[in-house]
C-alpha positions as CSV (number, residue, x, y, z in Angstrom):
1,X,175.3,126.5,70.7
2,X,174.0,126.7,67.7
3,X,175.4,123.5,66.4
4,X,172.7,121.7,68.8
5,X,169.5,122.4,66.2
6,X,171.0,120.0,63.9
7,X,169.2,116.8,66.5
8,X,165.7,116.6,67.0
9,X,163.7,118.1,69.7
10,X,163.6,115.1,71.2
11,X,167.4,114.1,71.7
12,X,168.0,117.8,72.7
13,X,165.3,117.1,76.1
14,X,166.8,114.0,76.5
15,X,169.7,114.9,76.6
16,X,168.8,117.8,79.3
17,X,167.3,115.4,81.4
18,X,170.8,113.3,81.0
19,X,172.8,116.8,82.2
20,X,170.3,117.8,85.2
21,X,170.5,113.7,86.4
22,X,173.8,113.4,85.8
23,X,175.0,116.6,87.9
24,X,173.3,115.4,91.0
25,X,174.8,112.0,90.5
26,X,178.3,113.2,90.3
27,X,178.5,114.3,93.7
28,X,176.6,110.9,95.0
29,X,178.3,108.5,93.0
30,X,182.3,109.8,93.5
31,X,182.3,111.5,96.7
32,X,180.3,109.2,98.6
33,X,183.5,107.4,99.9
34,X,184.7,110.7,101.3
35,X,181.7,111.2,103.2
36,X,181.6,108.2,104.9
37,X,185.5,108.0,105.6
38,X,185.0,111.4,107.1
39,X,182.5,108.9,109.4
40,X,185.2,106.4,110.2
41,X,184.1,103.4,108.5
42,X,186.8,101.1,107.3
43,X,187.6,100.6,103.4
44,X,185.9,97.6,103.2
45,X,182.2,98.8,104.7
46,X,182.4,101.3,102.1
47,X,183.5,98.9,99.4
48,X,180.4,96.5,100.9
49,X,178.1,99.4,100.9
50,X,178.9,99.9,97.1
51,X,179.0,96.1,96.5
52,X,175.3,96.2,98.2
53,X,174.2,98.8,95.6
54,X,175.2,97.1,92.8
55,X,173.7,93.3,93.9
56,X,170.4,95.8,94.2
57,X,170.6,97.1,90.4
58,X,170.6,93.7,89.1
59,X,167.1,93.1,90.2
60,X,166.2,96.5,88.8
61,X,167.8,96.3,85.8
62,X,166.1,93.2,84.3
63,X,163.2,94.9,85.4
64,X,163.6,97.7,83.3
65,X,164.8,96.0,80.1
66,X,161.9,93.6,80.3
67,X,158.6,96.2,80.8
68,X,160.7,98.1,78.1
69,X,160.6,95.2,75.5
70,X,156.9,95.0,76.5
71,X,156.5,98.6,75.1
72,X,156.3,100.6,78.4
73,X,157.5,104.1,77.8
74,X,161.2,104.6,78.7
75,X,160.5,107.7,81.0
76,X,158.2,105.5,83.4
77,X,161.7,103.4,84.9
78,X,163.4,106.6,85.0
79,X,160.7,108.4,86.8
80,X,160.6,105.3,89.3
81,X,164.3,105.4,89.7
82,X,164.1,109.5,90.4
83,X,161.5,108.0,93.3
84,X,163.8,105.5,94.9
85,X,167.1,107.9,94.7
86,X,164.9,110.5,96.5
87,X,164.6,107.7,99.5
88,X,168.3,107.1,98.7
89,X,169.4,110.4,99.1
90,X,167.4,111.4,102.5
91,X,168.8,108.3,103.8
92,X,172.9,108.7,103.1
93,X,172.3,112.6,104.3
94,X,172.0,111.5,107.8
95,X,173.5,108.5,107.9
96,X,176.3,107.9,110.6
97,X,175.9,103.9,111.1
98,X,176.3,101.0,109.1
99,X,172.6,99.8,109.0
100,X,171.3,103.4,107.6
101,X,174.1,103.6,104.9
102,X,173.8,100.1,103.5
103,X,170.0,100.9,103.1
104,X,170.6,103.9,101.9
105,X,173.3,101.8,99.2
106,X,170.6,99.6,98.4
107,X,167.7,102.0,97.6
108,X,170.8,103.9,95.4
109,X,171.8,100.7,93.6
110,X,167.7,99.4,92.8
111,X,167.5,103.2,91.4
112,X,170.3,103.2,89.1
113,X,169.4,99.8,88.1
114,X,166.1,100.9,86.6
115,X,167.3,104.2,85.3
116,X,170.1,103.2,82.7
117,X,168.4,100.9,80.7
118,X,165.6,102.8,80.0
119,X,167.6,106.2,79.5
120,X,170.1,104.1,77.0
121,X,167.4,103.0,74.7
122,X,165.7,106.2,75.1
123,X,168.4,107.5,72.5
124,X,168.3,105.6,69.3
125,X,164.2,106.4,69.4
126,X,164.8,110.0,69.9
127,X,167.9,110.2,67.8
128,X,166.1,110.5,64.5
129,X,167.8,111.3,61.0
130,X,171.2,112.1,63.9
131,X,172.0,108.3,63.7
132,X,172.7,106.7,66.8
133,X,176.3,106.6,66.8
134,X,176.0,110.7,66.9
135,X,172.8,111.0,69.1
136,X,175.1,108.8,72.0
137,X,178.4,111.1,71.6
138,X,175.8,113.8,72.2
139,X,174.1,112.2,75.4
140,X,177.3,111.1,76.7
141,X,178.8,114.8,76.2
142,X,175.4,115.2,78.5
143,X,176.7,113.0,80.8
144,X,180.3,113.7,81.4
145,X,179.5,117.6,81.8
146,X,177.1,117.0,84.3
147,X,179.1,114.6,86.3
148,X,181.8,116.5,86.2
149,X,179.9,119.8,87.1
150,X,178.1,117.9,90.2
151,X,181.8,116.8,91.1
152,X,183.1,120.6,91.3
153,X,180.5,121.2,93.2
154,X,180.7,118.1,95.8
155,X,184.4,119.4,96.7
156,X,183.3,122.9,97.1
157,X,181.1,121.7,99.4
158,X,184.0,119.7,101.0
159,X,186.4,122.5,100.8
160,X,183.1,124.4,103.4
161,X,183.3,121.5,105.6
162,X,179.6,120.2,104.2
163,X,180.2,117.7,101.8
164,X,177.1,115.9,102.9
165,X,174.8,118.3,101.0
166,X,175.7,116.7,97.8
167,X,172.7,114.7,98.4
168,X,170.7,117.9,98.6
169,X,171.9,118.7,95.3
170,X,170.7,115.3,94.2
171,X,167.4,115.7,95.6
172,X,167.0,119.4,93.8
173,X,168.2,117.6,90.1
174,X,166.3,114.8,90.9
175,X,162.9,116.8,91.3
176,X,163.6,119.1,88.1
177,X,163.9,115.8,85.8
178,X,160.8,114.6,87.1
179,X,159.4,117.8,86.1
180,X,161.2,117.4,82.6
181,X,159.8,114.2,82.1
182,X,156.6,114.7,82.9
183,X,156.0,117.6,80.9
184,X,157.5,115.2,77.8
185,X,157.5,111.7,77.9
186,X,160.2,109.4,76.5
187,X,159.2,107.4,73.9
188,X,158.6,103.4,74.3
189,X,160.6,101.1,72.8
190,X,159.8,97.0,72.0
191,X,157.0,95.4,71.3
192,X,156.2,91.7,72.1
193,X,156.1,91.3,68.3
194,X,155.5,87.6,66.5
195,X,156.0,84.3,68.3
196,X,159.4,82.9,67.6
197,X,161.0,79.5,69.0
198,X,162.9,80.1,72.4
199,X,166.0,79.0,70.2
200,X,165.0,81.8,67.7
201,X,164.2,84.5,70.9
202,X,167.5,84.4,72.6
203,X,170.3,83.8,69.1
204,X,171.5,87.2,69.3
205,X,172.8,86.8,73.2
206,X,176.0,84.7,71.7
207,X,177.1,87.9,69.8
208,X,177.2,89.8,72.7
209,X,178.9,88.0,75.0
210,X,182.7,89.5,74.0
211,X,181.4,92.9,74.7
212,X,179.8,91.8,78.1
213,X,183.0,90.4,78.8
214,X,185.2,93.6,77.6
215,X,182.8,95.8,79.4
216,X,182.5,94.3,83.1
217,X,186.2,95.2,82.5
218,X,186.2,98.6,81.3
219,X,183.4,99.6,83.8
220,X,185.3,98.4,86.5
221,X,187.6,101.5,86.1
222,X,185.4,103.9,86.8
223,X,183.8,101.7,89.6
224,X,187.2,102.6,91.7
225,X,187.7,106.2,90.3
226,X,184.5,106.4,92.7
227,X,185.6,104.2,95.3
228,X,189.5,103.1,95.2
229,X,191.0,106.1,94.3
230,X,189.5,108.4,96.5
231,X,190.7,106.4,99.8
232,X,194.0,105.4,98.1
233,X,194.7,109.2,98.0
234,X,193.9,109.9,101.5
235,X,195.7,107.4,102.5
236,X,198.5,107.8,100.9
237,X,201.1,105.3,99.5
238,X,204.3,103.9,100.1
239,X,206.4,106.4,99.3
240,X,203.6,109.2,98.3
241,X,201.9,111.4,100.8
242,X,198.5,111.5,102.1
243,X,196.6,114.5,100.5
244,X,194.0,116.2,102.0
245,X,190.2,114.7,100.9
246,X,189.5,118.3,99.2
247,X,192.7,117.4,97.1
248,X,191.6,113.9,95.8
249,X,188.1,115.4,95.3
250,X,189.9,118.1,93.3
251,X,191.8,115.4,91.3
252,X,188.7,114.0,90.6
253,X,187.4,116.9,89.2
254,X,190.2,117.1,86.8
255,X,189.6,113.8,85.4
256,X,185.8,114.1,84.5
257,X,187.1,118.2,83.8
258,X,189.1,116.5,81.2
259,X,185.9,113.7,80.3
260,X,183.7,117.0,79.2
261,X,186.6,118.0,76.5
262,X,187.4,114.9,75.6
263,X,183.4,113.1,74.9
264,X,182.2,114.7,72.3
265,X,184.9,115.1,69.5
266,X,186.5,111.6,70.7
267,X,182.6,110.1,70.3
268,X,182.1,111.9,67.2
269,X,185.1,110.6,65.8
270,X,184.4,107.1,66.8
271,X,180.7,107.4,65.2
272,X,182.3,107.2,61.1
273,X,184.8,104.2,62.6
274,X,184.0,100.6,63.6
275,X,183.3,99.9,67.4
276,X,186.5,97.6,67.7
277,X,188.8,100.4,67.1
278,X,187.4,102.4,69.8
279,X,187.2,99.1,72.0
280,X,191.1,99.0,71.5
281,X,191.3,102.3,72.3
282,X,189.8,102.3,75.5
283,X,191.4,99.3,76.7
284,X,195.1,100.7,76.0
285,X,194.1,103.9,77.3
286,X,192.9,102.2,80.4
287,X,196.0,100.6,80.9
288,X,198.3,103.3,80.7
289,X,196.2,105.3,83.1
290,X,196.0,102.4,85.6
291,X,199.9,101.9,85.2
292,X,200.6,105.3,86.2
293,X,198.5,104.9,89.2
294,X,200.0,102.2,90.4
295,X,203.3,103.8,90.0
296,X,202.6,107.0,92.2
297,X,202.6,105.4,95.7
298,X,206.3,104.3,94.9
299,X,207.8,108.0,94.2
300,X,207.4,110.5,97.1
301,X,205.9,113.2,94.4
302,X,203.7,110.5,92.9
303,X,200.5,113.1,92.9
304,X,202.2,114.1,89.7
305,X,201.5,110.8,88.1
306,X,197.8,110.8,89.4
307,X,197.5,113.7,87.6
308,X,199.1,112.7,84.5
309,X,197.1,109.8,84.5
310,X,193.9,111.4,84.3
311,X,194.3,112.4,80.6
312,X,194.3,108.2,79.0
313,X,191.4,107.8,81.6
314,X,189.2,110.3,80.4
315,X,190.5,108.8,77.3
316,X,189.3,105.5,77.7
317,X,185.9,106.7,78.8
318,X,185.1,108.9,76.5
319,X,185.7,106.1,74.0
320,X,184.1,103.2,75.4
321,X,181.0,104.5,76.5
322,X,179.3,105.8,73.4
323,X,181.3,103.2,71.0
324,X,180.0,100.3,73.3
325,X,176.5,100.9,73.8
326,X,176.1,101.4,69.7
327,X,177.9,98.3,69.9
328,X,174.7,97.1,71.5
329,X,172.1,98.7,69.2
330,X,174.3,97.4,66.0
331,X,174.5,93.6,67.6
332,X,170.7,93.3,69.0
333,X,167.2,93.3,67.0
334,X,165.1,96.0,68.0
335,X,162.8,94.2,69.9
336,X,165.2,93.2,72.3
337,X,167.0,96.2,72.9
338,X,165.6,96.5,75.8
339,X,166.7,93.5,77.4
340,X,170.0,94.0,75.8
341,X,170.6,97.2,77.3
342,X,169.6,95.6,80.9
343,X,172.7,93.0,79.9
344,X,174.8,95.7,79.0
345,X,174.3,97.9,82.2
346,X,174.6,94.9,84.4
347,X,178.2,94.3,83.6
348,X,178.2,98.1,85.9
349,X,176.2,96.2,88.5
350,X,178.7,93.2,87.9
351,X,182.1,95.2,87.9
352,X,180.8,97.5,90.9
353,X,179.9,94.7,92.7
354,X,183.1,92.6,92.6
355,X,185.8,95.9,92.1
356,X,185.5,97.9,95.5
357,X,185.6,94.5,97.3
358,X,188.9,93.5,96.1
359,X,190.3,97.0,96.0
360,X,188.8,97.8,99.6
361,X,190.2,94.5,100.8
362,X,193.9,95.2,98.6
363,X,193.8,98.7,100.2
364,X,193.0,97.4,103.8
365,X,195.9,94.6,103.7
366,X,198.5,96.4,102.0
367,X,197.7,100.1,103.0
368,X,198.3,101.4,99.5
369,X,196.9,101.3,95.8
370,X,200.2,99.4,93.8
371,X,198.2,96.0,93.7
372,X,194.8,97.7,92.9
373,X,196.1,99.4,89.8
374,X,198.4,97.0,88.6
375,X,195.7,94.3,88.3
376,X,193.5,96.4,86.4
377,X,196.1,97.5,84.0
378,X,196.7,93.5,83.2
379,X,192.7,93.0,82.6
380,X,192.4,95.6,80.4
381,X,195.5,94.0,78.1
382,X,194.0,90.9,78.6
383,X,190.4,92.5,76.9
384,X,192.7,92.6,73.8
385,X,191.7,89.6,72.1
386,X,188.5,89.7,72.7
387,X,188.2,93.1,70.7
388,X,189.2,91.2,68.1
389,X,187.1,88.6,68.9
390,X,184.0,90.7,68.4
391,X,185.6,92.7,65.3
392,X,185.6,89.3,63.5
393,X,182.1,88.3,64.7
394,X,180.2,91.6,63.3
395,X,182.2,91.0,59.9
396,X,180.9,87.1,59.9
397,X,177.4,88.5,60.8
398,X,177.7,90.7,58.0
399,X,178.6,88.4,55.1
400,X,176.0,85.8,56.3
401,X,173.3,88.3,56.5
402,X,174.0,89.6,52.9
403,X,174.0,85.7,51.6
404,X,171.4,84.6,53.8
405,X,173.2,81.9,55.8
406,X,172.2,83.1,59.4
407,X,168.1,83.5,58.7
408,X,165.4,86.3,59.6
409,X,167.3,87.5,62.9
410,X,170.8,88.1,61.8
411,X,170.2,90.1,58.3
412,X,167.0,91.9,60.6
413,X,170.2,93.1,62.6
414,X,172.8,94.3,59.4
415,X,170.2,95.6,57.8
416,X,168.8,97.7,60.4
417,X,172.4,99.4,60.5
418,X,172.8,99.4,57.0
419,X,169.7,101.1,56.4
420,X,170.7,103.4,59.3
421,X,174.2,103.9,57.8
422,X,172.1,105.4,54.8
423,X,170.9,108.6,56.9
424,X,173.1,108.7,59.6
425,X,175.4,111.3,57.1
426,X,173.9,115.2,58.3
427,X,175.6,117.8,57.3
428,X,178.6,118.4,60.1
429,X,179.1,121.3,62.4
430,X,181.6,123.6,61.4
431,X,185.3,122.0,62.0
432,X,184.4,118.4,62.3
433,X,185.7,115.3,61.0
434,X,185.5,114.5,57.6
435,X,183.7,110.7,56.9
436,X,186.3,108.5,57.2
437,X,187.0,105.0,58.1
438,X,185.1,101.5,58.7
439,X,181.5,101.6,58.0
440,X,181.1,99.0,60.4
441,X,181.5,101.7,62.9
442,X,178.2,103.7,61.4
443,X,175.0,104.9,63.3
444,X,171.9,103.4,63.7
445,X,168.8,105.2,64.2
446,X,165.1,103.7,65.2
447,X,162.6,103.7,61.9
């Protein structure tokens, strides 16, 4: 692991504090629906319980992006957040009623509301000389082992009957990144800065709204990996078999299993190209897993195509995440990145909220997962355009900046990432990519 002392200090503890978070979370966040269809409750309660959570992290994210454009220090949200999971976690581990597991939903849903904002804009002020575009394939890596490790670990517990201590594994991650932080700080981010006309504040908000739009998409798919898939595998389908709950917990595995290969060369990769292309290849990749999905219930060994559908999945995750949130950085002025990450996490809150409603209610009425997974497969085709959309937009942004046709805010934002573009060139690990492709794609880092 050598490899790792190419990023600073600081984007190596970060990152740790992503990995210990993120393995409690993966039991929480996919396994939840097992636990609670182990309790009886009918697709829909579950689908309102996780609707509940996400109506809670709007409030807390536009909380967190606003103390964070006001200069707070990132780890103080997250530190909150560990607080409120905590209560989240001790509620959902007893719960057997409606009225405790909603609560329990909403303490969840404020928690991660607060949390991802200030742990996305943690990583262009820790990534340093990295770049952005590298320091988030690094984080993200972070991530997607974690999630997948706390997801192993969940269906062990299932497979010895006691799936409900997975939010006893939270509460053990969750107290060892409060240590982690604690002992060193994340950094803050905005500052209030010059007054500037409230036409002048908010004329970066039109450039993002094709990614907003592409993203409530994109995060809707894994929204119902947590929630749809799980029940539509237990149930079974119309041709397809129920499997056993440790099965579909197993599948699950595989697909974030597959996430951990896949994050870190697909993100580095993506970090010398231009967001749009990884955009296009999440979306396709999206909709070739969700079409395989909603083939399986119709063939009686359809678990073959749930597997086989894992792989453009973890494809389309590994390539969004990363690609979109420097997406964010590239399109947004520093000093309000905070608020712009708050935007960009609410399209979760927004695709959550709306996705295991529909697919709860689909699954309830039709008593299989065809209609789910066909839908989701036409919305990602539809993102299409809009890919281009915003390809076209950061190439306008870019001309005007250089001729000064769009003022102080727009050639603040291309030459932040130009300037960014300058560093963001280390020397690679051995085996990696050469430079290639659009620099509109490049890093940013904080200066």
């Amino acid at each position: 692991m050598r490899w790792l002392l190419q990023f600073p200090a600081a984007l190596r503890e970060l990152a740790l504090v992503r990995l210990v978070g993120s393995f409690g979370a993966g039991g929480v966040v996919y396994l939840t629906p097992l636990v609670f269809h182990q309790a009886a409750f009918q697709a829909t309660e579950v689908g309102g319980g996780l609707a509940a959570a996400a109506l809670a992290g709007t409030l807390g994210r536009f909380a967190s992006g606003v103390v964070l454009d006001r200069g707070v220090p990132c780890s103080r949200p997250v530190i909150a957040a560990a607080g409120l999971a905590m209560a989240a976690d001790a509620l959902l581990w007893g719960a057997h009623s409606l009225g405790p597991f909603l609560l329990g939903q909403l303490l969840l849903g404020l928690a991660m509301g607060l949390y991802w904002p200030a742990i996305e804009l943690a990583v262009p002020l820790c990534s340093g000389p990295s770049g952005s575009s590298r320091a988030f394939a690094l984080v993200r890596s972070a991530d997607a082992l974690g999630i997948a490790a706390g997801t192993l670990t969940g269906a062990l517990l299932a497979r010895g009957e006691q799936l409900r201590g997975i939010y006893g594994v939270d509460l053990l991650c969750l107290t060892l990144m409060v240590v982690l932080l604690v002992r060193r700080p994340l950094p803050a981010g905005g500052s209030p800065g010059r007054q500037r006309s409230q036409r002048r504040e908010w004329s970066w908000l039109p450039d993002l709204i094709p990614l907003l739009l592409i993203s409530v998409v994109a995060t809707a798919m894994p929204t119902l990996m947590q929630s749809a898939l799980p029940l539509d595998l237990v149930r079974g389908g119309l041709q397809r078999p129920a499997l056993p709950q440790q099965i579909g917990a197993l599948l699950i595995g595989v697909q974030l299993s597959l996430l951990v290969v896949l994050q870190w060369p697909v993100g580095r990769w993506l970090a010398r190209r231009s967001v749009a292309r990884g955009l296009a290849i999440s979306q396709l990749s999206f909709c070739v897993g969700s079409a395989l999905l909603a083939l399986s219930p119709l063939w009686r060994s359809g678990a073959a195509l749930v597997l086989a559908a894992q792989l453009p999945i973890a494809l389309g995750q590994a390539s969004f995440l990363p690609v979109a949130t420097e997406a964010v950085v590239q399109l947004t002025p520093p000093r309000h990145q905070g608020l712009a990450m708050a935007l960009f996490s609410q399209c979760f809150a927004l695709s959550a909220l709306t996705a295991p409603l529909l697919a709860g209610w689909l699954l309830d009425s039709q008593g299989h997962g065809v209609a789910v997974w066909s839908l989701m497969a036409l919305a990602c085709t539809g993102c299409l355009p809009l890919v281009g959309l915003l390809d076209r937009r950061q190439r306008t942004l870019l001309i005007a900046a250089l001729t000064e046709k769009e003022g102080e805010e727009s050639r603040e934002r291309v030459l932040y990432r130009l300037e960014a573009q300058s560093v963001s060139r280390p020397p690679s690990a051995p085996g990696s990519t050469p430079p290639g492709g659009s620099g509109t794609g490049s890093g940013a880092h904080r200066t």
